[in-house]
Backbone as JSON, one array per atom type, in Angstrom:
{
  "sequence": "XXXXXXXXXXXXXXXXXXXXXXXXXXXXXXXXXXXXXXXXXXXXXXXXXXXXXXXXXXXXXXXXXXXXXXXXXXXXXXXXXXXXXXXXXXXXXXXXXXXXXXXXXXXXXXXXXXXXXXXXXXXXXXXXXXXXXXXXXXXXXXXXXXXXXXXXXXXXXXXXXXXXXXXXXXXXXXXXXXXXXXXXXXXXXXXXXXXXXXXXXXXXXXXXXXXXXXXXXXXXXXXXXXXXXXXXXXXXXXXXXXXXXXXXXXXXXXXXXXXXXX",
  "N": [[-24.33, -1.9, 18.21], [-22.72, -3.94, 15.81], [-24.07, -7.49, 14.97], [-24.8, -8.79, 12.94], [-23.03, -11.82, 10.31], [-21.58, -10.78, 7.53], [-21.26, -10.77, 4.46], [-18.38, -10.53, 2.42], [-16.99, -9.91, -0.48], [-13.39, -9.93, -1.84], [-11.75, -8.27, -4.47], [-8.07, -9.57, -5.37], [-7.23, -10.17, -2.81], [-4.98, -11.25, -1.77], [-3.07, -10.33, -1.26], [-1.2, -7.21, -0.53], [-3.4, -3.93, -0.4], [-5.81, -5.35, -0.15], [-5.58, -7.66, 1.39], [-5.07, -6.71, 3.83], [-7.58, -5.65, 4.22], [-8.98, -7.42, 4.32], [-8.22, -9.4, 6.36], [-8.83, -7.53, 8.43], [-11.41, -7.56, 8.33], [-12.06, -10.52, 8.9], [-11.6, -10.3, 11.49], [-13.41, -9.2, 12.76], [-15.51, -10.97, 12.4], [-16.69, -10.92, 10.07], [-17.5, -12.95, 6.92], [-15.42, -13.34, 4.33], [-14.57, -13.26, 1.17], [-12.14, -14.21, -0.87], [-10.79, -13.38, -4.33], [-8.42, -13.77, -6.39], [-5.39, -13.92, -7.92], [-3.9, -15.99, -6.71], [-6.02, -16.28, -4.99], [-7.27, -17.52, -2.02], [-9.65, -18.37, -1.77], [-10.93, -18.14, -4.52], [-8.88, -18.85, -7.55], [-8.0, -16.52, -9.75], [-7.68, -14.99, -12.76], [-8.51, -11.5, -13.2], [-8.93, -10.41, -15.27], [-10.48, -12.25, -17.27], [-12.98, -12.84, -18.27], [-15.03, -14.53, -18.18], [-14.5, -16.33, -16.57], [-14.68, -14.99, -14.28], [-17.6, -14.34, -14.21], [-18.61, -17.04, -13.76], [-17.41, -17.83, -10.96], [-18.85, -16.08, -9.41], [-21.19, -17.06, -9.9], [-21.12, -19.29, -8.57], [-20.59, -18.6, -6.22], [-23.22, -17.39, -5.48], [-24.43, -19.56, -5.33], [-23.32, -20.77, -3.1], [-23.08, -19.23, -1.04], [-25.36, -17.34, -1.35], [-26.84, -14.03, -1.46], [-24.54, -11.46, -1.36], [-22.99, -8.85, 0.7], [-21.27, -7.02, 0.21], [-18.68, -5.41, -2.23], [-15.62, -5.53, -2.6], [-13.28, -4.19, -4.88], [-9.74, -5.0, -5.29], [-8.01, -6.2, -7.14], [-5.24, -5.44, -8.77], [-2.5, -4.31, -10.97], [0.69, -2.31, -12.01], [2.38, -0.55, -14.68], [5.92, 0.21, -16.05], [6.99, 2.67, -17.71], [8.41, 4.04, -21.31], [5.41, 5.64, -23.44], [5.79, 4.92, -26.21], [7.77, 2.77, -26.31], [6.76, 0.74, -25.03], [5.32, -3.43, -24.94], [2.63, -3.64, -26.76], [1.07, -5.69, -26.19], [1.5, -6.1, -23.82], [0.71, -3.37, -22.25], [-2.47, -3.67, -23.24], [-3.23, -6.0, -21.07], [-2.63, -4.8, -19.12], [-4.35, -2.88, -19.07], [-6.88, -4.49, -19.09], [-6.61, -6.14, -16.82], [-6.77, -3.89, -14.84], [-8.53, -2.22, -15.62], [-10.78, -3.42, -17.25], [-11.34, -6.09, -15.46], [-12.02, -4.97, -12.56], [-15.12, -3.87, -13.59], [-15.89, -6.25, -14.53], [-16.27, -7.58, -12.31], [-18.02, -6.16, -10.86], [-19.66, -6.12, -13.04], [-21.27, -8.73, -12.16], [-21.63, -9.08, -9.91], [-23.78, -7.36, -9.36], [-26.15, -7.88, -9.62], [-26.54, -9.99, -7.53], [-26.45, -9.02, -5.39], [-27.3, -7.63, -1.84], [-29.77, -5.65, -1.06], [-29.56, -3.1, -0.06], [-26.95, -3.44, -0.51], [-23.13, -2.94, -0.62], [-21.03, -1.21, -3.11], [-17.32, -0.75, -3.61], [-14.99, 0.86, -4.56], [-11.36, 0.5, -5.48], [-9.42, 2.49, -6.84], [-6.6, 4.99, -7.93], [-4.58, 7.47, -6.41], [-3.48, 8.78, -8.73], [-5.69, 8.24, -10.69], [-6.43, 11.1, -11.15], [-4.36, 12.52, -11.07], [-2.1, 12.3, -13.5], [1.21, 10.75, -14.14], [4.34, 10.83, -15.26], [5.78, 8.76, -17.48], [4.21, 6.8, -16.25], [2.01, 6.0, -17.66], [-0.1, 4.4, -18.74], [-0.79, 2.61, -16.57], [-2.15, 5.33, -15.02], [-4.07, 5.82, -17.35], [-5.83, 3.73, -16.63], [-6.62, 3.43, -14.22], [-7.53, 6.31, -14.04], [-9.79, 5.54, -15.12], [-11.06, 3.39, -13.97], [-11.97, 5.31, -12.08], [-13.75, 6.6, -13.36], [-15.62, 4.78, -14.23], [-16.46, 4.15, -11.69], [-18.43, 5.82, -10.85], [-19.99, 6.61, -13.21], [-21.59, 4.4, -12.21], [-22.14, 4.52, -10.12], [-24.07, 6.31, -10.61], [-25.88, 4.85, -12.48], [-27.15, 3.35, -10.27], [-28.26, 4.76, -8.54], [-31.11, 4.93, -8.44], [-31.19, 3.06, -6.78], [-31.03, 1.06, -3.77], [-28.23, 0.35, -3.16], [-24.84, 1.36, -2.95], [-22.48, 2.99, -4.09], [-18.74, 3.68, -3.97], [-15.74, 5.23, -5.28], [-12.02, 5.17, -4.23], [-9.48, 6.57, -3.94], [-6.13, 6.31, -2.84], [-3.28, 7.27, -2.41], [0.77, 6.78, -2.25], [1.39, 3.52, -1.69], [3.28, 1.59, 1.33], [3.38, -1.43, -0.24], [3.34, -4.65, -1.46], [3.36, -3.57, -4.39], [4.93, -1.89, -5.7], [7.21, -2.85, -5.91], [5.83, -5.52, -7.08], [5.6, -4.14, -10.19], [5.7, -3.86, -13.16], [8.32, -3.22, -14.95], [9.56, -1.45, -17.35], [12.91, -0.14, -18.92], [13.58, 0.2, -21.12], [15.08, 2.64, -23.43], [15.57, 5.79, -25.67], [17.33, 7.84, -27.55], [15.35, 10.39, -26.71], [14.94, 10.28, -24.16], [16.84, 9.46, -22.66], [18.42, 8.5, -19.99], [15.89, 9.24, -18.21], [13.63, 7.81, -17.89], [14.34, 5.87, -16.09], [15.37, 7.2, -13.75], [13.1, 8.37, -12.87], [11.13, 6.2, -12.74], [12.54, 4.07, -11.01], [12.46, 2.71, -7.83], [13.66, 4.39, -5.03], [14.89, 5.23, -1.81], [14.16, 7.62, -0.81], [11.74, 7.74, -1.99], [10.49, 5.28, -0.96], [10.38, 6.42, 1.33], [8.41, 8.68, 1.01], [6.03, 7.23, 1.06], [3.12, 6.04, 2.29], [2.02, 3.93, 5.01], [0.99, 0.84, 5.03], [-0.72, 0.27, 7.25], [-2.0, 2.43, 7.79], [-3.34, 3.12, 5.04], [-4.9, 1.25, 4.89], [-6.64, 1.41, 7.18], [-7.67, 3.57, 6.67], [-9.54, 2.89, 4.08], [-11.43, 1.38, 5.37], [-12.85, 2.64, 7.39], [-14.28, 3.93, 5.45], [-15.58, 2.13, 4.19], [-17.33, 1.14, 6.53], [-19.11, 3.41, 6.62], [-22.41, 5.09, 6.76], [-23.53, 5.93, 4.75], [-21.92, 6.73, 1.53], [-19.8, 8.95, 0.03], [-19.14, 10.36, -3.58], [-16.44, 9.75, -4.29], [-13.13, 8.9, -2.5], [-10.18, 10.72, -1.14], [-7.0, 8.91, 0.03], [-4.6, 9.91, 1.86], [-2.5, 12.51, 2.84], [-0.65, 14.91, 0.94], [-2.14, 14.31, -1.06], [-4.55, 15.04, -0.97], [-3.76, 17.49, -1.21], [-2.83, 18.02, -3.96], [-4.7, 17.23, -5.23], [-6.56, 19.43, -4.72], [-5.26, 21.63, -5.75], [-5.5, 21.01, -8.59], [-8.31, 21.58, -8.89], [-7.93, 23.99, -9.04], [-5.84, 25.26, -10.36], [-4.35, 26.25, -13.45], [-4.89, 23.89, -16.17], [-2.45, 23.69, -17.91], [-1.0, 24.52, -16.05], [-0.74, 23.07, -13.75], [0.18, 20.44, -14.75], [2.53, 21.39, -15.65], [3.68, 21.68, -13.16], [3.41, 19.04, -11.9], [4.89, 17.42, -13.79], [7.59, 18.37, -13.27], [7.88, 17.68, -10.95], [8.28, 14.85, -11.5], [9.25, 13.93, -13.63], [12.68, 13.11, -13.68], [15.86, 14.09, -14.57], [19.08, 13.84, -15.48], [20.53, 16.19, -14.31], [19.68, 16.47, -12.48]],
  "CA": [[-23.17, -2.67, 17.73], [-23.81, -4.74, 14.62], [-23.87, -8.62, 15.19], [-24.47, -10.54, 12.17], [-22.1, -11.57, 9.66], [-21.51, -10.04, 6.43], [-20.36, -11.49, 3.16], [-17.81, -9.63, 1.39], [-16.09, -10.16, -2.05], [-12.62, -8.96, -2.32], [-11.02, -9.27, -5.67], [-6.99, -8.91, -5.1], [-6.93, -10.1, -1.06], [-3.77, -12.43, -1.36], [-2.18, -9.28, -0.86], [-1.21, -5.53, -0.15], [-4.2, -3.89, 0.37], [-6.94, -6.62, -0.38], [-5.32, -8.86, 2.14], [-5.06, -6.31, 5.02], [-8.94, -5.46, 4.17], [-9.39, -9.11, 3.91], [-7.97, -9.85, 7.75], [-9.65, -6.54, 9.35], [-12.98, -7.76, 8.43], [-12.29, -11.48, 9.34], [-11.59, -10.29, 12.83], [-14.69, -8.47, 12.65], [-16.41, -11.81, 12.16], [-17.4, -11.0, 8.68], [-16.92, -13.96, 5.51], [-14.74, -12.75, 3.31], [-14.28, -14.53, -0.24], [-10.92, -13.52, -1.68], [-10.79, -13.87, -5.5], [-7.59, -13.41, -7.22], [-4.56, -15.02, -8.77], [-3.52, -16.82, -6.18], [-6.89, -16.49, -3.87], [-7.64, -18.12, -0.96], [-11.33, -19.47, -2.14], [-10.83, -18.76, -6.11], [-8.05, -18.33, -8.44], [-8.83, -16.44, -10.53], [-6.78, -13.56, -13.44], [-9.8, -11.19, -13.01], [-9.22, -10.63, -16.82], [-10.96, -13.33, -17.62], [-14.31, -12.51, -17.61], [-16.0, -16.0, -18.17], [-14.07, -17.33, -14.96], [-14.76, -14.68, -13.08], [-18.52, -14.74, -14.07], [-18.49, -18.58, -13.07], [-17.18, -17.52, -9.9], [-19.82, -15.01, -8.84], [-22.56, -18.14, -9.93], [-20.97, -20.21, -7.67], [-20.51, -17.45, -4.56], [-24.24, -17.23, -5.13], [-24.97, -20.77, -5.08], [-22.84, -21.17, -1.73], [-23.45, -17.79, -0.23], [-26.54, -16.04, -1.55], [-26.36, -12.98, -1.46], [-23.48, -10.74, -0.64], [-23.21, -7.82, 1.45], [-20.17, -5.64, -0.62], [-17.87, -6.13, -2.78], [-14.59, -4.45, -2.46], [-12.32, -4.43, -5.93], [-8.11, -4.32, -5.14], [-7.54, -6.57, -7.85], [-4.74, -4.85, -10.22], [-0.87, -3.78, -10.96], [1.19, -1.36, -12.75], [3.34, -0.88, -15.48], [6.49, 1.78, -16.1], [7.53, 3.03, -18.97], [7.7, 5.38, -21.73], [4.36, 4.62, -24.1], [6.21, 4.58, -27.44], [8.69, 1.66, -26.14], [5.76, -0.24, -24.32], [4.78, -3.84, -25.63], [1.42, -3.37, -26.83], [0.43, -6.88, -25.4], [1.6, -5.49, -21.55], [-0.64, -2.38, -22.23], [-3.63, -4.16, -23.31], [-2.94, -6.66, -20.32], [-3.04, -3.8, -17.49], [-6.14, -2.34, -19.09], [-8.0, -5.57, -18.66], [-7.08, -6.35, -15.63], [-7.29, -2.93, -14.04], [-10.53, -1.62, -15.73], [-12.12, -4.79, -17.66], [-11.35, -6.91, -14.02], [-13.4, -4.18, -11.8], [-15.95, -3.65, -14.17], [-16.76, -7.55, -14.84], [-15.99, -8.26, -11.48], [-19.0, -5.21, -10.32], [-21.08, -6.68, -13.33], [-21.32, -9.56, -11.77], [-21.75, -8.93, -8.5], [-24.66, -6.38, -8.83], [-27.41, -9.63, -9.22], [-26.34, -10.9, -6.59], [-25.93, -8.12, -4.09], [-28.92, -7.54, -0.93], [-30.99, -4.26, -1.52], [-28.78, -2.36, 1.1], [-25.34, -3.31, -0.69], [-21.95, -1.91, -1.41], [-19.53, -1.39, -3.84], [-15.84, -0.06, -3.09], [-14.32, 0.4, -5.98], [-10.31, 0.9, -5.42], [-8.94, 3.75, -8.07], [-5.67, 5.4, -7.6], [-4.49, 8.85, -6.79], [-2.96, 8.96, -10.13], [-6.58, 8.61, -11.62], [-7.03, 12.73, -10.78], [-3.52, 13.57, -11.93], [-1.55, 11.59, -14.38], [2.42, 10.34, -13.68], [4.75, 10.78, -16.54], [6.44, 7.07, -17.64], [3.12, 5.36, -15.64], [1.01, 6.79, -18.56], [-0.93, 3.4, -18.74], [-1.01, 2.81, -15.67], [-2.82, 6.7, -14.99], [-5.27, 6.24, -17.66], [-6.43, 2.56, -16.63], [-6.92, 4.34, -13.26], [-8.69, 7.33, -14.19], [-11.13, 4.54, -16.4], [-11.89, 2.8, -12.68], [-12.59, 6.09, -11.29], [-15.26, 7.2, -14.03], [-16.43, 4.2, -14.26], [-17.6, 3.96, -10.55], [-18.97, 7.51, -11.01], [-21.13, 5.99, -14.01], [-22.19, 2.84, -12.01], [-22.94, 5.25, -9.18], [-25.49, 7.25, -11.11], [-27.11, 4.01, -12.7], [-27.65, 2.35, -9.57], [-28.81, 5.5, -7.99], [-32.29, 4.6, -8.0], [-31.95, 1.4, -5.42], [-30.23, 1.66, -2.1], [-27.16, 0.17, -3.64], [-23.9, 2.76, -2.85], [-20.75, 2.86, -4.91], [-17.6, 4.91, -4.07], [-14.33, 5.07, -5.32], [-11.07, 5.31, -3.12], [-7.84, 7.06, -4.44], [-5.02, 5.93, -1.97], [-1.81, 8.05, -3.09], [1.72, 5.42, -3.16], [1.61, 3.04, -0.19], [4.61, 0.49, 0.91], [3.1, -2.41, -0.06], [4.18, -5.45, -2.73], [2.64, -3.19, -5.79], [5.67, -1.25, -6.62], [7.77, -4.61, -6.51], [5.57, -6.3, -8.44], [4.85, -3.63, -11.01], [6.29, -4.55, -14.53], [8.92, -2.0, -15.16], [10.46, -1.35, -18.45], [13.51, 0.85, -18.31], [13.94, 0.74, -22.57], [14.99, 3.98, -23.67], [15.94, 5.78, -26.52], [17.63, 9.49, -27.31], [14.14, 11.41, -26.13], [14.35, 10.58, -22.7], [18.0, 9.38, -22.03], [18.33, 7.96, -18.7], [14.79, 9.81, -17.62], [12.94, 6.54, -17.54], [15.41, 4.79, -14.77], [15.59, 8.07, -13.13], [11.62, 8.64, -12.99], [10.52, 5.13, -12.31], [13.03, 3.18, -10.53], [12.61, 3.25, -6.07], [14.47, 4.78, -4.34], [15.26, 5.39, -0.46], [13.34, 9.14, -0.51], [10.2, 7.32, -2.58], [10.23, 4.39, -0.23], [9.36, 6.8, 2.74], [7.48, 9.24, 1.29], [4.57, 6.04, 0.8], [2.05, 5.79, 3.4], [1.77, 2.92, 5.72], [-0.37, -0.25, 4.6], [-1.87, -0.16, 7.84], [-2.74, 3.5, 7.38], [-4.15, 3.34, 4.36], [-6.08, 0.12, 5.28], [-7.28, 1.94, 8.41], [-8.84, 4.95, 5.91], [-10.62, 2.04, 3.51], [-12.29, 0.3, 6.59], [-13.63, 3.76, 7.79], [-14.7, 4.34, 4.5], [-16.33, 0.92, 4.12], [-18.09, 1.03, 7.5], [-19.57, 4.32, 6.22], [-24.08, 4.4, 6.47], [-23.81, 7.06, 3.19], [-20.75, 7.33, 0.48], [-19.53, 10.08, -0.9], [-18.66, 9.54, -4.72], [-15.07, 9.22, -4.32], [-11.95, 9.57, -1.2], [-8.74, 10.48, -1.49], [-6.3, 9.03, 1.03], [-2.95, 10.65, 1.8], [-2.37, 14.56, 2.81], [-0.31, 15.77, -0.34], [-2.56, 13.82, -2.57], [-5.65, 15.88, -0.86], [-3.28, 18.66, -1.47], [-2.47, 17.99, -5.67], [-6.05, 17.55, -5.86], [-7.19, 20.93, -4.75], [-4.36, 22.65, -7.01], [-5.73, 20.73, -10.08], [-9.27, 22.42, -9.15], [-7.84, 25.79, -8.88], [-4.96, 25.57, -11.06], [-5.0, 26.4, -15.31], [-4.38, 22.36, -16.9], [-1.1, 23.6, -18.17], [0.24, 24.71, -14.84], [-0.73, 21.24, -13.04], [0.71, 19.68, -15.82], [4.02, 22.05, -15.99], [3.94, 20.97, -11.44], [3.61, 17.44, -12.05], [6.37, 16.88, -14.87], [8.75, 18.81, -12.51], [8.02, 16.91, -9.82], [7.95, 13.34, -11.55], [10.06, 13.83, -14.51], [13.56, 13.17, -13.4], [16.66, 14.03, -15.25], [20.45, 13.83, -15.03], [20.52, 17.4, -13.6], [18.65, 16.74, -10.72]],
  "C": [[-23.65, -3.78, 16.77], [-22.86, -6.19, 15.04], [-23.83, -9.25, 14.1], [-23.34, -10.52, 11.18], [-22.44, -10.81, 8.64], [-20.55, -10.84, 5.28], [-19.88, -10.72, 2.21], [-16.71, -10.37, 0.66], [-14.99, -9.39, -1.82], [-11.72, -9.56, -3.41], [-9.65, -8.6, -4.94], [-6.56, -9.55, -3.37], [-6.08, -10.94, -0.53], [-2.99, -11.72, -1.13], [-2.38, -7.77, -0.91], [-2.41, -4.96, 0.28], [-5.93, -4.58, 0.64], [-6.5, -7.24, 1.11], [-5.57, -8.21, 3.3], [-6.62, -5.64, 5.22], [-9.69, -6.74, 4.71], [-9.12, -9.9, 5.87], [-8.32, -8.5, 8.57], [-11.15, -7.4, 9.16], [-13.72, -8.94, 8.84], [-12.17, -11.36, 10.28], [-12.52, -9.76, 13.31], [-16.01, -9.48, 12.75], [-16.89, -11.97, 11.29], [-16.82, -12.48, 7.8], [-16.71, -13.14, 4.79], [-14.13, -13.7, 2.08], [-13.28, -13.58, -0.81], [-10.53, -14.26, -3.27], [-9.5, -13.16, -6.01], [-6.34, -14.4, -7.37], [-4.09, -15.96, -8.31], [-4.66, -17.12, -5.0], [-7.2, -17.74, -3.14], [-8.78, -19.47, -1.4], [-11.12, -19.52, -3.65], [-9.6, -18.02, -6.03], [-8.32, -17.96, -9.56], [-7.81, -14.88, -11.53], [-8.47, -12.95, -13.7], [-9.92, -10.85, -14.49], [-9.94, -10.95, -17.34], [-12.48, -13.41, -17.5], [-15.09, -14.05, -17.35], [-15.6, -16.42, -16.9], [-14.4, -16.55, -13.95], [-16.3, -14.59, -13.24], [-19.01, -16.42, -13.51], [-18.15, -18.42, -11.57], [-18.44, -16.91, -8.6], [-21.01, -16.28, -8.91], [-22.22, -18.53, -8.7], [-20.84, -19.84, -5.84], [-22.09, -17.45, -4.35], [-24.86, -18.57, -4.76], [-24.53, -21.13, -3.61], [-23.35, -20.6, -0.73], [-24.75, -17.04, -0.12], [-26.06, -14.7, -2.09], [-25.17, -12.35, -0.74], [-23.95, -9.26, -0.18], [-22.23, -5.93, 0.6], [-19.44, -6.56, -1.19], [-16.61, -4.69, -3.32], [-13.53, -4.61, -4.02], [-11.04, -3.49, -5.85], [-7.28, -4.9, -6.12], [-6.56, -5.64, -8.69], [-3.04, -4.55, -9.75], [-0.55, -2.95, -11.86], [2.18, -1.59, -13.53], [3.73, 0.28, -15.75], [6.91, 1.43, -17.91], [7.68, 3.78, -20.28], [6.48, 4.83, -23.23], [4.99, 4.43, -25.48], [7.43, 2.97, -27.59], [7.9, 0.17, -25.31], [5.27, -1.33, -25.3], [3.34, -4.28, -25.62], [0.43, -4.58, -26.21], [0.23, -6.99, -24.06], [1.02, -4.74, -21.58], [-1.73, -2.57, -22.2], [-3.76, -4.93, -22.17], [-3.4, -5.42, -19.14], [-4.34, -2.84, -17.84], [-7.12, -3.17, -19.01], [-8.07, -5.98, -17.55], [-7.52, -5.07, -14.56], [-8.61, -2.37, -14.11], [-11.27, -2.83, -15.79], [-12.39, -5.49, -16.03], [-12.21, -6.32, -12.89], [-14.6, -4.16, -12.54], [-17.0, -4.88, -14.24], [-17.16, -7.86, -13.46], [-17.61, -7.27, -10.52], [-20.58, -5.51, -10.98], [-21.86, -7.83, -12.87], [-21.53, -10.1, -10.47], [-23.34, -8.73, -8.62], [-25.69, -7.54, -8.55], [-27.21, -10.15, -8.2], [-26.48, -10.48, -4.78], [-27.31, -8.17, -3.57], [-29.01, -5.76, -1.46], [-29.67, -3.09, -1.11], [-27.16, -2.5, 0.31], [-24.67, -2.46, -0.87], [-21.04, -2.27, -1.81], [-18.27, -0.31, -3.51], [-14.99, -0.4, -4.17], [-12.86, 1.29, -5.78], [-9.8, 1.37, -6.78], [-7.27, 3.74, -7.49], [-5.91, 7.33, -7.39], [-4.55, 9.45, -8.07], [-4.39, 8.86, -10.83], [-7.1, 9.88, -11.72], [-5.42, 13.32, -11.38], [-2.16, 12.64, -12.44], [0.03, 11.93, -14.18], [3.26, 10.33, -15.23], [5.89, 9.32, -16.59], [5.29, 6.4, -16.91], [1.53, 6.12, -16.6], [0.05, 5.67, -18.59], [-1.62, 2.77, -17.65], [-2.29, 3.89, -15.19], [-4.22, 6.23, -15.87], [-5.83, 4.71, -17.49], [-6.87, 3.02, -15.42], [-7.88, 5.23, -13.2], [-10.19, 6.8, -15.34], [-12.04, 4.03, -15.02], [-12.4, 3.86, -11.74], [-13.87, 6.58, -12.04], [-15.6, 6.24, -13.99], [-17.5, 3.81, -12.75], [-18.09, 5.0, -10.03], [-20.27, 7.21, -11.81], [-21.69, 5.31, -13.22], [-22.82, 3.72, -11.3], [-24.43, 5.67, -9.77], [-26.32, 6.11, -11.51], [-27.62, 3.39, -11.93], [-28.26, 3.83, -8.39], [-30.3, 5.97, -7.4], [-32.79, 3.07, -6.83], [-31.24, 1.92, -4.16], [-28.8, 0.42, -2.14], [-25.82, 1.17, -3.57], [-23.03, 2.18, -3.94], [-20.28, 4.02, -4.36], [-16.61, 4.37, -5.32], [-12.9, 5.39, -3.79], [-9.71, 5.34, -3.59], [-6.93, 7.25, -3.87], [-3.78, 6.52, -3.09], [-0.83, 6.26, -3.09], [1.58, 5.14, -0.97], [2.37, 1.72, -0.09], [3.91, -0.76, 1.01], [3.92, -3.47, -1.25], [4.31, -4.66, -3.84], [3.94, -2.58, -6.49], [6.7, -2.42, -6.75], [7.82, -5.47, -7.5], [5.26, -5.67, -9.73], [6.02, -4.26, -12.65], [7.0, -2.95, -14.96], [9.97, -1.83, -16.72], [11.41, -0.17, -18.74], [14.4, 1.1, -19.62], [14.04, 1.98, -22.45], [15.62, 4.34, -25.24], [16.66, 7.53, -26.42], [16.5, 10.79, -27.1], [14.38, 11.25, -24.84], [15.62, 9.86, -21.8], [18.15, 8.08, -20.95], [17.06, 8.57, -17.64], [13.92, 8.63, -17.25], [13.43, 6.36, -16.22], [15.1, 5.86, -13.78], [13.76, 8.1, -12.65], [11.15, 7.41, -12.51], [11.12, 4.47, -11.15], [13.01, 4.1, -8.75], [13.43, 3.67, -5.65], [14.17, 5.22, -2.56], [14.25, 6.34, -0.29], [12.18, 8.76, -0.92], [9.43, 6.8, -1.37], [9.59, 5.32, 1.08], [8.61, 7.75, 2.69], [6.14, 8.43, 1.32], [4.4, 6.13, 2.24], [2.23, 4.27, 3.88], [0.8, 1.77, 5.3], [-1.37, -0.05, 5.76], [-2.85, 1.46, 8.06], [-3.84, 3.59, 6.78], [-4.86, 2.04, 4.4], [-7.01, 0.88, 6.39], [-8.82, 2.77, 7.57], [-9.88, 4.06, 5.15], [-11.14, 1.71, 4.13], [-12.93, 1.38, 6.94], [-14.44, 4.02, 6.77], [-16.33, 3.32, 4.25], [-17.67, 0.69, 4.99], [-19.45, 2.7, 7.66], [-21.3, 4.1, 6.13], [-23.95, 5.07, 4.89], [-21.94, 7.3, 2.58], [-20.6, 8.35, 0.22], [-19.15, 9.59, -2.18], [-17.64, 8.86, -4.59], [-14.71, 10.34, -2.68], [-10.87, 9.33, -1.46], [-8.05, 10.07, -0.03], [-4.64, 9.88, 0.96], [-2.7, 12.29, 1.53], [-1.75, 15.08, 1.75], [-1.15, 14.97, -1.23], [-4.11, 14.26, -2.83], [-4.85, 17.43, -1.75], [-3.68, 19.18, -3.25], [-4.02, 18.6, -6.03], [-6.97, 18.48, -5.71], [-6.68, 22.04, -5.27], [-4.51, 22.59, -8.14], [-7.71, 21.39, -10.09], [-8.91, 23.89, -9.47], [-6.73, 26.36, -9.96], [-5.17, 25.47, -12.71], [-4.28, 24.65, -15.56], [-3.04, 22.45, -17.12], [-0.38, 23.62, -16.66], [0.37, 23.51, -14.06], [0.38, 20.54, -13.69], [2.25, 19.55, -15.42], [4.74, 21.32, -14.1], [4.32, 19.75, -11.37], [4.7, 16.97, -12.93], [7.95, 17.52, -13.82], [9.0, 18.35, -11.42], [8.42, 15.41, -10.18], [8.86, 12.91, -12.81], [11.59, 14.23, -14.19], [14.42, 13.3, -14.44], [18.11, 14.33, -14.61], [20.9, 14.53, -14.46], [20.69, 17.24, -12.14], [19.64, 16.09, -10.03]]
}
């Protein structure tokens, strides 16, 4: 049974699933430093690289070394990409990719021999959502990229995963930034396609579910590259091995592309 503490980074842990990572591991006895916009120890828009490099100095100056460092920092945005303003696009690609990325460069110096990184992805980075097109590919950027990191740090005893949690009821679809512009291509398909509804709301997984699966994951001696949580989102992703690109494709738009019909 392991006794001592452990010092883990989580960017994102003022909420959804940062926070419920963030109070499993303090009952655990571990220190947990929660960095994000409204964090606990910093505040911090992980954007920002200079602040969040300043951050990481100062975790080392307090702390030392750390033990992991979990990244939940990020949010989403709907909408269709020709009506999107290009300032909210660039915005969710900095904080979703640039914000893991700085937030991992910045770590690694700092980390003990033995560390780990947990680098939170989405489902959607394995099979792309039609209206969360920015969303999807800022996603499938945090999943190659902790695929890359993997392989360069493959010579220390450093791990990296990823962890592609399907839709789970937490703040995220709340807070996601939804734009429900349209024009005569797509009608009322936006509203229809993005906006919650009753049947969404319960097909999502449980927070404490999919907190349960990250903590197993976490407590792991050996990674695997990446884990998907959530049974149809194991499912998708063994139909997009086996299935031709178009037919996935032709599955997923019929499933996700709503129209007045339906």
């Amino acid at each position: 049974m392991r006794t001592e503490k452990r010092t883990i980074v989580i960017t994102g842990a003022s909420s959804g699933l940062g926070k419920g990572l963030r109070e499993k591991f303090e009952a655990k006895g571990d220190v947990v430093i929660d960095i994000s916009l409204d964090g606990r120890d910093f505040a911090c828009d992980v954007s920002d690289s200079k602040m969040l490099k300043d951050i990481f100095e100062q975790i080392k100056e307090k702390y030392g070394e750390i033990d992991m460092l979990i990244t939940c920092a990020g949010y989403g945005i709907s909408g269709a990409v020709e009506l999107l303003d290009e300032k909210a696009c660039k915005k969710q690609c900095d904080v979703n990719f640039f914000g893991t990325a700085f937030a991992c460069k910045y770590a690694i110096p700092i980390m003990k021999p033995k560390g780990k990184i947990v680098i939170i992805a989405s489902a959607t980075a394995l099979f792309p959502l039609p209206f969360k097109t920015y969303y999807c590919a800022s996603k499938a950027a945090v999943d190659s990229f902790a695929q890359g990191l993997r392989m360069e740090l493959s010579k220390t005893k450093i791990q990296v995963t990823s962890i592609c949690p399907g839709d789970v009821r937490t703040n995220f679809t709340e807070n996601r930034v939804k734009v429900y512009d349209t024009n005569e291509r797509y009608g009322n398909s936006i509203d229809l396609s993005t906006r919650p509804t009753e049947k969404t709301e319960k097909r999502r997984m449980s927070p404490e579910y999919a907190v349960s699966k990250i903590l197993k994951v976490c407590e792991k001696e050996k990674f695997k590259p990446r884990y998907i949580i959530g049974k149809e989102y194991h499912f998708f992703n063994f139909a997009r091995k086996i299935l031709p690109k178009s037919a996935m494709i032709k599955i997923l738009n019929k499933i996700f592309y709503k129209t007045e019909k339906e």
